[in-house]
KOLBA-236107 format. One record per residue (C-alpha): residue in three letters; chain; x, y, z. Coordinates in steps of 0.25 Angstrom, whole numbers, m for minus. Layout:
N
+---------+--------+-------+-------+-------+
: residuo : cadena :     x :     y :     z :
+---------+--------+-------+-------+-------+
:     ALA :      A :     X :     Y :     Z :
...
+---------+--------+-------+-------+-------+
***
This chain:
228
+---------+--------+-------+-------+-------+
: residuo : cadena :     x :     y :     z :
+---------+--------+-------+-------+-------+
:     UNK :      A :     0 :     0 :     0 :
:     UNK :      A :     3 :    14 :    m3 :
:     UNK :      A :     7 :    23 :     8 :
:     UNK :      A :    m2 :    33 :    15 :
:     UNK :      A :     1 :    46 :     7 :
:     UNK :      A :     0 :    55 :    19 :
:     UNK :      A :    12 :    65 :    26 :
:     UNK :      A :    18 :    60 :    36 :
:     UNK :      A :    12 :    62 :    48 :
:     UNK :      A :    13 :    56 :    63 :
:     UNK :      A :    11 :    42 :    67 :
:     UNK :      A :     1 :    42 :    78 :
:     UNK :      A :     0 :    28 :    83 :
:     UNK :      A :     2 :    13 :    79 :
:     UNK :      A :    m9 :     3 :    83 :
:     UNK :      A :    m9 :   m10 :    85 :
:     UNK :      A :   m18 :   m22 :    84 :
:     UNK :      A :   m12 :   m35 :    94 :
:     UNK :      A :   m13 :   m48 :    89 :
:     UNK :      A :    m5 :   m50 :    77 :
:     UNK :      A :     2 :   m37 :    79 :
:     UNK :      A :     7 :   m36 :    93 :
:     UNK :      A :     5 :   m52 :    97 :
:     UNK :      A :     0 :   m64 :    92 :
:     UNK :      A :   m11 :   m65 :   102 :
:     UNK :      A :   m19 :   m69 :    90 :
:     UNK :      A :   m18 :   m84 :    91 :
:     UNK :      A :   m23 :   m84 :   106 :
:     UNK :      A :   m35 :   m79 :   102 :
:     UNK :      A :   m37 :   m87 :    90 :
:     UNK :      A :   m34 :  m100 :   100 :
:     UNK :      A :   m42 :   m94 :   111 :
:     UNK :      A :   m54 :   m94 :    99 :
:     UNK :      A :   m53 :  m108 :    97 :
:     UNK :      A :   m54 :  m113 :   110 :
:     UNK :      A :   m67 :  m104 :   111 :
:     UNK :      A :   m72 :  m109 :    99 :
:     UNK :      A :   m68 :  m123 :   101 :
:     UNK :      A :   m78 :  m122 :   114 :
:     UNK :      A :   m89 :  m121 :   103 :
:     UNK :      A :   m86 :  m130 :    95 :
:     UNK :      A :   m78 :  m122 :    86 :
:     UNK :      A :   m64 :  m125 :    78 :
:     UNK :      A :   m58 :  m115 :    74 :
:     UNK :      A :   m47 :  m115 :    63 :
:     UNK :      A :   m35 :  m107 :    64 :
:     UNK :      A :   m37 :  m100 :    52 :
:     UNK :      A :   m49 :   m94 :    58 :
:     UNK :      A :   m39 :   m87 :    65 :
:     UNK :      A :   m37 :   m74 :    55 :
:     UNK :      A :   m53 :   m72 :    56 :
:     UNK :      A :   m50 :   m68 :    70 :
:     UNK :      A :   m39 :   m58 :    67 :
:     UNK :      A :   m41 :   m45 :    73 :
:     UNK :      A :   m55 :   m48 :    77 :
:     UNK :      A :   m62 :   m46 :    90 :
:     UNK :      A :   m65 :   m56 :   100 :
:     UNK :      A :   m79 :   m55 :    94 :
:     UNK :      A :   m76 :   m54 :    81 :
:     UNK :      A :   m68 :   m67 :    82 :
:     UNK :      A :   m80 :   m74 :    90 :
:     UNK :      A :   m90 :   m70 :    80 :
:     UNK :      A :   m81 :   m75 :    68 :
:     UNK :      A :   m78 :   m88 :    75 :
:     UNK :      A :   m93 :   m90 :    76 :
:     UNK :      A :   m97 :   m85 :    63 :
:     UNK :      A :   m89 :   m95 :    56 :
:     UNK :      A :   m92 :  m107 :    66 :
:     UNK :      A :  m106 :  m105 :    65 :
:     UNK :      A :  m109 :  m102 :    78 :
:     UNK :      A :  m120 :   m92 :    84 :
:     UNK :      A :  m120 :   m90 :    99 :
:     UNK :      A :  m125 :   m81 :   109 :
:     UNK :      A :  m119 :   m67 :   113 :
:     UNK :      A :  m116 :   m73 :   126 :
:     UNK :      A :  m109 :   m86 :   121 :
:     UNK :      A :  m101 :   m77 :   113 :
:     UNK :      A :   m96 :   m69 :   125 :
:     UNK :      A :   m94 :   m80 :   131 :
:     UNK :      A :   m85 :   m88 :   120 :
:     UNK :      A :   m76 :   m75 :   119 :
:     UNK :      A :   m75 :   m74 :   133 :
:     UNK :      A :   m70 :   m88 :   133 :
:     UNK :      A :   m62 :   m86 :   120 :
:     UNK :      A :   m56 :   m74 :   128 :
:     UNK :      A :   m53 :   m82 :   141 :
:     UNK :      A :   m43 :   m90 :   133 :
:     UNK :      A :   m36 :   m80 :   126 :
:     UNK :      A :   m32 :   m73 :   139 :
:     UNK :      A :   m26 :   m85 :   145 :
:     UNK :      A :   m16 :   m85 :   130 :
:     UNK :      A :   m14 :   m70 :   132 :
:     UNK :      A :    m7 :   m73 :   147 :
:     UNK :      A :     2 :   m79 :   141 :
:     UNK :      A :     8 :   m69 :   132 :
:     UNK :      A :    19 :   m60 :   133 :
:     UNK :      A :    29 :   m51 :   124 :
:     UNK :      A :    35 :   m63 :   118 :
:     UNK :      A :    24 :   m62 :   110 :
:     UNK :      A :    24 :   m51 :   103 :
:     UNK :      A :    24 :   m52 :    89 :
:     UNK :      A :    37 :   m48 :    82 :
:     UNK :      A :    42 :   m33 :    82 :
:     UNK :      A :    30 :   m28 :    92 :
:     UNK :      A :    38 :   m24 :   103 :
:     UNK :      A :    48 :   m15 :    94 :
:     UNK :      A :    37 :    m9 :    88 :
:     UNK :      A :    31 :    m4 :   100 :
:     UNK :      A :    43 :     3 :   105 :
:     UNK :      A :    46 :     7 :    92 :
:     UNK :      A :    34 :    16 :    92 :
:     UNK :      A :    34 :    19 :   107 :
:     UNK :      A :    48 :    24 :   105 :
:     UNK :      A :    41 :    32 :    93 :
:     UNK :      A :    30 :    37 :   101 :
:     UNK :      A :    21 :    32 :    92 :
:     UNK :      A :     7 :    28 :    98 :
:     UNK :      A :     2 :    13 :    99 :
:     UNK :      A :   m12 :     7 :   100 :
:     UNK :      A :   m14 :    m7 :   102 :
:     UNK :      A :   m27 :   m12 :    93 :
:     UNK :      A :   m32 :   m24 :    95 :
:     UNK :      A :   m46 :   m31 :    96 :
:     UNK :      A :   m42 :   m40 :   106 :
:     UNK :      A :   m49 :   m37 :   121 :
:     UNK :      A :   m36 :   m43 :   125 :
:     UNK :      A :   m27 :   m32 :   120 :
:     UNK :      A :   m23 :   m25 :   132 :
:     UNK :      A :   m20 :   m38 :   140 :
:     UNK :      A :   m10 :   m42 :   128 :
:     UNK :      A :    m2 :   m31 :   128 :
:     UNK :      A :    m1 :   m32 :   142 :
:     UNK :      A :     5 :   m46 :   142 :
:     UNK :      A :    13 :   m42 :   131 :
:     UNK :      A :    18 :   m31 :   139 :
:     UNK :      A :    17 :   m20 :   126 :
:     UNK :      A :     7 :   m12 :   133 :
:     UNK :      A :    17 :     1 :   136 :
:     UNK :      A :    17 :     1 :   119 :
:     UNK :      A :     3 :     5 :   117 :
:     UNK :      A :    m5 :    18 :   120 :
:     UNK :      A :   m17 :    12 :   119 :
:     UNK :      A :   m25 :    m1 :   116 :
:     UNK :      A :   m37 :    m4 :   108 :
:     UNK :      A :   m43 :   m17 :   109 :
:     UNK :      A :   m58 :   m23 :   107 :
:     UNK :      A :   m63 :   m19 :   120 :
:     UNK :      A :   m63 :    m3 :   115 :
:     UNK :      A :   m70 :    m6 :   101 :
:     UNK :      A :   m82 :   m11 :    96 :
:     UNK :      A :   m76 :   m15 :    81 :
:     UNK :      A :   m68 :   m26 :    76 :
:     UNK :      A :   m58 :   m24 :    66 :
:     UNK :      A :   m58 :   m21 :    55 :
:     UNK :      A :   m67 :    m8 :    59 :
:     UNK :      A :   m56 :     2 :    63 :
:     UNK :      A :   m62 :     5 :    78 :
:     UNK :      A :   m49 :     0 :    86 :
:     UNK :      A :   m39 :     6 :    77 :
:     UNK :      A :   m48 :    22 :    77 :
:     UNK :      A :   m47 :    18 :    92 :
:     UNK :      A :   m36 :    13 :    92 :
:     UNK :      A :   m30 :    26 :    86 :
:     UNK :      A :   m39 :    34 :    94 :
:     UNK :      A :   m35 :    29 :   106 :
:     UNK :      A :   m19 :    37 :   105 :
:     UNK :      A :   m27 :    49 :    98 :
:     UNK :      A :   m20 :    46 :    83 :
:     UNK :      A :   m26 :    47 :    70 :
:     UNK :      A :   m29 :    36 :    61 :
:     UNK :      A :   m22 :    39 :    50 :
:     UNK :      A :    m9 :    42 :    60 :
:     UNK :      A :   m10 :    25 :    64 :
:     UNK :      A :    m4 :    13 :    61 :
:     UNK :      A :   m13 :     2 :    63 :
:     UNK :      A :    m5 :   m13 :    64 :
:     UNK :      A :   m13 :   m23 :    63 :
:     UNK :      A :   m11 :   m39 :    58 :
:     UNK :      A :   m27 :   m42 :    53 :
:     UNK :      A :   m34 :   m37 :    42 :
:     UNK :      A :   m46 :   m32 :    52 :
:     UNK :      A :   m35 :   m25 :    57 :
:     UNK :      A :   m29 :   m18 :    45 :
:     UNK :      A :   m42 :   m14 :    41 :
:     UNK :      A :   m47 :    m7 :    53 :
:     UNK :      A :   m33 :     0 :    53 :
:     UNK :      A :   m35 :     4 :    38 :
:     UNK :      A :   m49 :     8 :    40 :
:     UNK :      A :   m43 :    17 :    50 :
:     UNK :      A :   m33 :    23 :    39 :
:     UNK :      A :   m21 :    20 :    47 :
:     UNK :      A :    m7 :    15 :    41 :
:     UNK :      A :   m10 :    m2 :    43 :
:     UNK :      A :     3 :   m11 :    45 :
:     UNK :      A :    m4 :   m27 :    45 :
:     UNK :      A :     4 :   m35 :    52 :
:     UNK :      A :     4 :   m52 :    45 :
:     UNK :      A :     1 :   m57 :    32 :
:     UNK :      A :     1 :   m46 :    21 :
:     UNK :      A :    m6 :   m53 :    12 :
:     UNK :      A :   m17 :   m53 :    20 :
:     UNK :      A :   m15 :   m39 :    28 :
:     UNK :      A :   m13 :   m33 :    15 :
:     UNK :      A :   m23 :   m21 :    18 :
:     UNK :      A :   m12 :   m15 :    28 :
:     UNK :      A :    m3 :    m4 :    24 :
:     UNK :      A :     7 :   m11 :    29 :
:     UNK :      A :    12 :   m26 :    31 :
:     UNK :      A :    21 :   m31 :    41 :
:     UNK :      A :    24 :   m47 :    47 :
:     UNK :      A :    25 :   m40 :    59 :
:     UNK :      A :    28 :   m30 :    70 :
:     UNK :      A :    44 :   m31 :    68 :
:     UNK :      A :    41 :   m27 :    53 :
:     UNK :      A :    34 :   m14 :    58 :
:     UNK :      A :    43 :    m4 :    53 :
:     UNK :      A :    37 :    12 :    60 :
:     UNK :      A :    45 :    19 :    49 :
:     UNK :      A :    39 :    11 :    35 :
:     UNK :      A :    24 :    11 :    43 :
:     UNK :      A :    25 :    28 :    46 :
:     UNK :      A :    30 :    29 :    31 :
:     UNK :      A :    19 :    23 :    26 :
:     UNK :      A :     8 :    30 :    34 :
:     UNK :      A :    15 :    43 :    33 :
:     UNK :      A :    19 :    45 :    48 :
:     UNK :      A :    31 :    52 :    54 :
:     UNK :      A :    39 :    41 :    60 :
+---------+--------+-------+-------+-------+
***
């Protein structure tokens, strides 16, 4: 993709989704889904997995359902989230910095040391917990997660709040992001969108990276225009 064709102007802030980008909590979930699912007779295939990406706990449990086939009750509902949620938090007590995915920690200084304003995004209600144990919490000016908006990605809610949340524009963002519910909130928002995995199928960001330890501050501000 082209470059934005705007002066150069100042980088506001940086916001982050977690899972994918930050750790790979991904995976708990996904396990802590099928042993939910198996309660009610459901198999679910690992391949389900990237339907659930960078959806909310309800998004993931109404998908679930939707494709099984299975109606319940408001209340069973509630009920077979909390349960999904149960088991997630006995994986997250386990986790630590060790897990951080590759080149996280440096960018985090990197901008802190810049002065440069970070947000953590995530539609997990779990957000606040993971950073803690993760012990990156001193990087972030703010957090966003599921229990302060009423859309799922791809509506742009989190990240207008997200931006919100440190007084920056939208246009004066980065958004990261490794799903393409993700990437297209970010671009709904009109912010400069680096996709974190596959290119080929996070081809709708601005910018590709593998990962974290490929983010390069200087190329990303060039691109969007930003002083650096």
């Amino acid at each position: 993709m082209e470059a934005f064709p705007l002066m150069k102007r100042k980088l506001e802030a940086v916001i982050f989704d977690l899972d994918g980008v930050i750790v790979n909590t991904s995976k708990y979930h996904f396990i802590s889904w099928q042993k939910m699912a198996k309660k009610i007779g459901i198999k679910i295939d690992k391949d389900f997995e990237r339907y659930l990406k960078g959806i909310s706990r309800v998004g993931s449990l109404e998908k679930i359902l939707e494709f099984y086939k299975k109606h319940y009750s408001p209340e069973v509902k509630r009920d077979l989230m909390r349960q999904k949620n149960n088991y997630y938090l006995t994986y997250l007590d386990n986790i630590g910095q060790d897990e951080l995915l590759p080149g996280v920690l440096l960018c985090l200084k990197l901008l802190k040391a810049k002065n440069i304003k970070t947000v953590l995004a995530s539609m997990s209600k779990n957000a606040i917990r993971v950073i803690e144990k993760l012990e990156i919490g001193q990087y972030f000016n703010f957090v966003i997660d599921s229990n302060n908006i009423r859309e799922s990605k791809p509506d742009p809610e989190i990240f207008i709040k997200a931006a919100g949340s440190v007084g920056a524009s939208y246009r004066g963002c980065i958004g990261i992001e490794d799903s393409v519910a993700g990437l297209k909130a970010i671009n709904k928002c009109g912010m400069v969108s680096v996709g974190v995995g596959d290119p080929k199928e996070l081809s709708m960001a601005d910018i590709n990276i593998k990962d974290l330890s490929e983010f390069d501050i200087k190329a990303v501000c060039s691109y969007g225009g930003f002083n650096v």
